[in-house]
LUMKE-328240 format. One record per residue (C-alpha): x, y, z; residue in one letter; residue number from 1. Coordinates in steps of 0.1 Angstrom, whole numbers, plus 5000, padded with zeros to 4 digits. Example, Ala and Ser with C-alpha at 12.3 -4.5 7.8 and 13.67 -1.06 7.14 Angstrom:
      x      y      z   residuo   num
   5123   4955   5078         a     1
   5137   4989   5071         s     2
end
This chain:
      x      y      z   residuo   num
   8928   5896   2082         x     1
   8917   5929   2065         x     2
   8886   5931   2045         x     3
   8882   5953   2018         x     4
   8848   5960   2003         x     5
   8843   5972   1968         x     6
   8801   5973   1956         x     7
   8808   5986   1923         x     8
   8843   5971   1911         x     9
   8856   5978   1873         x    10
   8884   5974   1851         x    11
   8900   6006   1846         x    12
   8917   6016   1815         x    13
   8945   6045   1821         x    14
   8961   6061   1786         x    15
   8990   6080   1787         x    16
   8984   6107   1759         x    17
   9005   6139   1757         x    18
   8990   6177   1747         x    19
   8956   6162   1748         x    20
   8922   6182   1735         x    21
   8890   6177   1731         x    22
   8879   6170   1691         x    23
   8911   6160   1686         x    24
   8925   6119   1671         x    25
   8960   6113   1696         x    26
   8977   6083   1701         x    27
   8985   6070   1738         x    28
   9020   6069   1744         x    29
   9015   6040   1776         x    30
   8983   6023   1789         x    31
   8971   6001   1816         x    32
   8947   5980   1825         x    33
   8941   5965   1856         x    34
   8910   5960   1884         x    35
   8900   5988   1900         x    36
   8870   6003   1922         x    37
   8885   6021   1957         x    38
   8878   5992   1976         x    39
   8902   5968   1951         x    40
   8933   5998   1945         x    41
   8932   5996   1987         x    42
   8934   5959   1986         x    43
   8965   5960   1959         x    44
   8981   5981   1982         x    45
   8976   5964   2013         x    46
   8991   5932   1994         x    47
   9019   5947   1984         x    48
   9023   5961   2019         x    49
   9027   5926   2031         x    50
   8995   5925   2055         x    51
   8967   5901   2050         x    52
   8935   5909   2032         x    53
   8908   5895   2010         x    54
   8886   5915   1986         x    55
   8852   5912   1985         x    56
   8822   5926   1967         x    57
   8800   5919   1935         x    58
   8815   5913   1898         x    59
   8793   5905   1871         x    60
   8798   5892   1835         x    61
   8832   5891   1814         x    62
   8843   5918   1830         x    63
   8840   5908   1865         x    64
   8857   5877   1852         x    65
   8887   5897   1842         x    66
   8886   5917   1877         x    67
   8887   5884   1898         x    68
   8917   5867   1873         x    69
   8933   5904   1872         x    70
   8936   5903   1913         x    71
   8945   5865   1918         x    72
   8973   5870   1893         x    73
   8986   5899   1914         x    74
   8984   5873   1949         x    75
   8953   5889   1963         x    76
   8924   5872   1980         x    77
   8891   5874   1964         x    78
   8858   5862   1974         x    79
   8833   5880   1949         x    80
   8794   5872   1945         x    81
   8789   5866   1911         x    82
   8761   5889   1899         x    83
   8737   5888   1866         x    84
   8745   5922   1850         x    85
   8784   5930   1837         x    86
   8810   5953   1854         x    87
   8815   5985   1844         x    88
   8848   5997   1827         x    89
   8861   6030   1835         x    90
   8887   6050   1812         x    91
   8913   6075   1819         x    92
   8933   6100   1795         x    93
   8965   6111   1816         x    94
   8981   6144   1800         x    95
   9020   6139   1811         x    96
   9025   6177   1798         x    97
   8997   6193   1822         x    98
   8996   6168   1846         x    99
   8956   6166   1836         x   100
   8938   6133   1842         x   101
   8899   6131   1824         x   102
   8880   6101   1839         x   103
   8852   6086   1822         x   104
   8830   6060   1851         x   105
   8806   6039   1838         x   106
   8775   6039   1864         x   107
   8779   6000   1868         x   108
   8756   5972   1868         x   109
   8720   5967   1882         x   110
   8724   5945   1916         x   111
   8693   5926   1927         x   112
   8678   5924   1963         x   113
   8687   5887   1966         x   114
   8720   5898   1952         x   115
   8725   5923   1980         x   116
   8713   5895   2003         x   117
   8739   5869   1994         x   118
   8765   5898   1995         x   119
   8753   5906   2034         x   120
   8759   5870   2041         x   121
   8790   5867   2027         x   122
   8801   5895   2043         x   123
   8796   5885   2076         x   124
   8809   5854   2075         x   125
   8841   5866   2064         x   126
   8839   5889   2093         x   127
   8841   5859   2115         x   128
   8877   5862   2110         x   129
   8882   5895   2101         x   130
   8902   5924   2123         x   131
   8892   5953   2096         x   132
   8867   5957   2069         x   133
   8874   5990   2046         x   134
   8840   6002   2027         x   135
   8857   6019   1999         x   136
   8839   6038   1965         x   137
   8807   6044   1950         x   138
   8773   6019   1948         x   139
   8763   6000   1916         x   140
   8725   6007   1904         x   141
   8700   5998   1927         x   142
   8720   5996   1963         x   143
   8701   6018   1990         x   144
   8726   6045   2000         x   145
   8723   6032   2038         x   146
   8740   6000   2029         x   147
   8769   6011   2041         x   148
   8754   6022   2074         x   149
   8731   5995   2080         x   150
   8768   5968   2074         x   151
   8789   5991   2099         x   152
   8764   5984   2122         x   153
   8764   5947   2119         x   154
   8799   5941   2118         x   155
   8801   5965   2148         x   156
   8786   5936   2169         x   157
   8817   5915   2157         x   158
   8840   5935   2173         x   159
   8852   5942   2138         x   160
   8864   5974   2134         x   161
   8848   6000   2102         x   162
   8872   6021   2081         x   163
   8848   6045   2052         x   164
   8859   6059   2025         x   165
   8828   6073   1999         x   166
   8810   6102   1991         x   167
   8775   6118   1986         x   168
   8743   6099   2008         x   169
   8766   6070   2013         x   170
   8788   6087   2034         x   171
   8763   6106   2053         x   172
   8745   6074   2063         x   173
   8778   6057   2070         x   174
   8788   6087   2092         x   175
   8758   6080   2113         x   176
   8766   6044   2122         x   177
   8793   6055   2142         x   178
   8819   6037   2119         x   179
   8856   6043   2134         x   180
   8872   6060   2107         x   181
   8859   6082   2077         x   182
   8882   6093   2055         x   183
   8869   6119   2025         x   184
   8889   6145   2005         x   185
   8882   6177   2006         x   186
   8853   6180   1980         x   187
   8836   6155   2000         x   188
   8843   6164   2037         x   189
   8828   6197   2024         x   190
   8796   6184   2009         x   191
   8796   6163   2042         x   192
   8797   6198   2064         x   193
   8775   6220   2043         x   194
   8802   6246   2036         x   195
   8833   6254   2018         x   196
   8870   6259   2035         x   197
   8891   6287   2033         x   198
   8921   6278   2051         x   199
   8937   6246   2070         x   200
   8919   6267   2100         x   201
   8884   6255   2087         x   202
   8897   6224   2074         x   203
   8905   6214   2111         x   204
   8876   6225   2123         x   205
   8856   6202   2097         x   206
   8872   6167   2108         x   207
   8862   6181   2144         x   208
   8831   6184   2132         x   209
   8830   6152   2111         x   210
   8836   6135   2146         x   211
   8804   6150   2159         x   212
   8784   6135   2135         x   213
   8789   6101   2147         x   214
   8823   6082   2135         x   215
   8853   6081   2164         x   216
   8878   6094   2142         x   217
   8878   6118   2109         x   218
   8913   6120   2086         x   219
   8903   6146   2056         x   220
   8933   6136   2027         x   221
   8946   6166   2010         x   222
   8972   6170   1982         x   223
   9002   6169   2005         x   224
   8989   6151   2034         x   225
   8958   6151   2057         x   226
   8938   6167   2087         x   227
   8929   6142   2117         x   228
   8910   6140   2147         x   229
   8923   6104   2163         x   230
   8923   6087   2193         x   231
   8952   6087   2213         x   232
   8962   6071   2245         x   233
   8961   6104   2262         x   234
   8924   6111   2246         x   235
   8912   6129   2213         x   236
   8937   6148   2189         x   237
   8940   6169   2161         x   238
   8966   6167   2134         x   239
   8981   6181   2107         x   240
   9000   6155   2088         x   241
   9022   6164   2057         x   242
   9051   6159   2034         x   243
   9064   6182   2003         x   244
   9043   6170   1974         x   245
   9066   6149   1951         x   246
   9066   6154   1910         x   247
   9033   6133   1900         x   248
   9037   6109   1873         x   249
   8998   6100   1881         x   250
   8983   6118   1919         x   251
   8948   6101   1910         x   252
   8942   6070   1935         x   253
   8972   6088   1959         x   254
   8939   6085   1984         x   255
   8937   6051   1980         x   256
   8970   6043   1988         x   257
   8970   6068   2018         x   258
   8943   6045   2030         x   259
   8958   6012   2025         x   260
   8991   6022   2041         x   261
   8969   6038   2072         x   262
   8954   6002   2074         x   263
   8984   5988   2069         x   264
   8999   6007   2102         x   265
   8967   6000   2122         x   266
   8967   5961   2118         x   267
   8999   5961   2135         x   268
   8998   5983   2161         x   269
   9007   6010   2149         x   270
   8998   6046   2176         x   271
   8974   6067   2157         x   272
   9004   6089   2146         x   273
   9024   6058   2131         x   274
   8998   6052   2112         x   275
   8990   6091   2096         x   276
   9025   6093   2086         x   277
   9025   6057   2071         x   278
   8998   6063   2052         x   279
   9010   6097   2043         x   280
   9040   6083   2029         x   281
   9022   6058   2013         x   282
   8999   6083   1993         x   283
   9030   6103   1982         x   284
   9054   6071   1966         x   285
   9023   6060   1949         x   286
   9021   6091   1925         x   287
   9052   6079   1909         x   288
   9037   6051   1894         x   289
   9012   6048   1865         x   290
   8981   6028   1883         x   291
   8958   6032   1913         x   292
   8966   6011   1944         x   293
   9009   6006   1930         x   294
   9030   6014   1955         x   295
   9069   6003   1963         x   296
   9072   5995   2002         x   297
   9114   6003   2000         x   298
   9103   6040   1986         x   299
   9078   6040   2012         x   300
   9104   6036   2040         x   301
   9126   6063   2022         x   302
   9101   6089   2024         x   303
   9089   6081   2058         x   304
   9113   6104   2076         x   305
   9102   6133   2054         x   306
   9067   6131   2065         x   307
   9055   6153   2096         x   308
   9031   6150   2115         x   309
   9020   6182   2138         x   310
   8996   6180   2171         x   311
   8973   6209   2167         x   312
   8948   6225   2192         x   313
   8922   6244   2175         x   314
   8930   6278   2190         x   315
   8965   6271   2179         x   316
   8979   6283   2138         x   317
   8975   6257   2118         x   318
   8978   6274   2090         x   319
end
């Protein structure tokens, strides 16, 4: 079973409105609603992948009612605790002329200690059955940023086996529990490293140096693809994994799916380079459709052979 957890889950709200501006009255040409949160697009993903998973975290109020019904009508496994204040809703205006998406996230709901307690337990009981558990997006009010951390660590001693995927003083606590995968974009595997990157040079370098800062391995997702250091049979490698960037309906939650496929790959078995390109392939087919976490599997096997995935050495070009 995979776990995915999701702290601060939402309902998000996608419009499809051409030549959009600022000041301006439009009218959507398409819309969507459907549950959201990282943690929930990976577990959509996952579902639709075929592979096992339950979605866990806290939903609150008629919203998180609607977030729980949402997911059980799309076949996936939830096991939410209930909490006092609502779920946030999150909006998003896609421009189909520019390619532009403008995302308005609601901070989300106040969670209580005895909340965060029950959520802990929960947790860890689920674990019990659990292969991997995926800590996926940002915190609701009130969460210490070392929850992540302080969880990796427990389910650690399970023999369960920690995927990350968040930002900020989240991440850098989860970083230091030694999870076995963080996966950030670029804008956060910079703020993780202190510095910007000028070329695919320094963006190898940086999932090096992710690795040093505690997790085994480090994949940094990128428009077409990501930078890894994995572990192989023959010991640690670097990667460059990539694929010509398709013609985006909608690229926004591409990460997500990147993740879910990666996941996907690993619960069966998959060699660490199996699993890159899956995921890859994954993160491409989904920015043809208009919704986080919506991927087609028979597109995903279609564009498979198109991804490539490249062994690097650090003295080698990677450019």
């Amino acid at each position: 079973m995979i776990i995915t957890v999701t702290l601060n889950t939402a309902i998000d709200k996608t419009l499809e409105v051409p030549n959009f501006r600022l000041g301006r009255r439009h009218r959507s040409v398409d819309q969507t609603t459907m549950p959201g949160g990282k943690g929930v697009n990976v577990a959509r993903a996952i579902k639709r992948l075929g592979r096992p998973v339950i979605a866990t975290g806290f939903a609150g109020g008629a919203t998180g009612t609607r977030i729980v019904e949402a997911l059980t009508a799309e076949s996936v496994l939830t096991d939410f605790i209930r909490i006092g204040e609502e779920s946030r809703t999150n909006t998003a205006v896609l421009d189909p002329t520019t390619g532009v998406q403008t995302e308005i996230n609601e901070r989300g709901p106040r969670v209580t200690e005895r909340e965060m307690e029950l959520f802990r337990d929960k947790l860890l009981y689920l674990a019990q059955g659990a292969d991997i558990c995926v800590f996926a997006g940002s915190l609701p009010r009130a969460v210490e940023p070392d929850v992540y951390g302080s969880l990796i660590k427990e389910l650690r001693k399970l023999g369960v086996t920690t995927i990350v995927d968040t930002d900020g003083e989240p991440l850098r606590h989860a970083v230091r529990a030694e999870p076995d995968v963080v996966s950030p974009n670029v804008i956060e595997a910079e703020e993780l490293v202190g510095h910007e990157f000028n070329d695919d040079e320094d963006r190898m370098l940086a999932v090096a140096e992710i690795v040093e800062q505690g997790p085994r391995e480090a994949i940094m997702t990128v428009p077409d693809g990501v930078f890894a250091k994995v572990i192989t049979e023959a010991g640690p490698q670097l990667y460059r994994v990539r694929v010509e960037q398709q013609e985006a309906r909608a690229a926004v939650g591409s990460g997500d799916a990147f993740l879910a496929g990666y996941v996907a790959c690993r619960y069966t078995g998959g060699t660490p380079e199996e699993c890159l390109r899956f995921g890859v392939a994954c993160g491409a087919e989904s920015t043809q459709h208009f919704g986080a976490g919506v991927i087609d599997p028979h597109n995903v096997e279609r564009l498979l052979g198109e991804v490539e995935a490249i062994p690097v050495s650090l003295s080698a070009e990677v450019g």
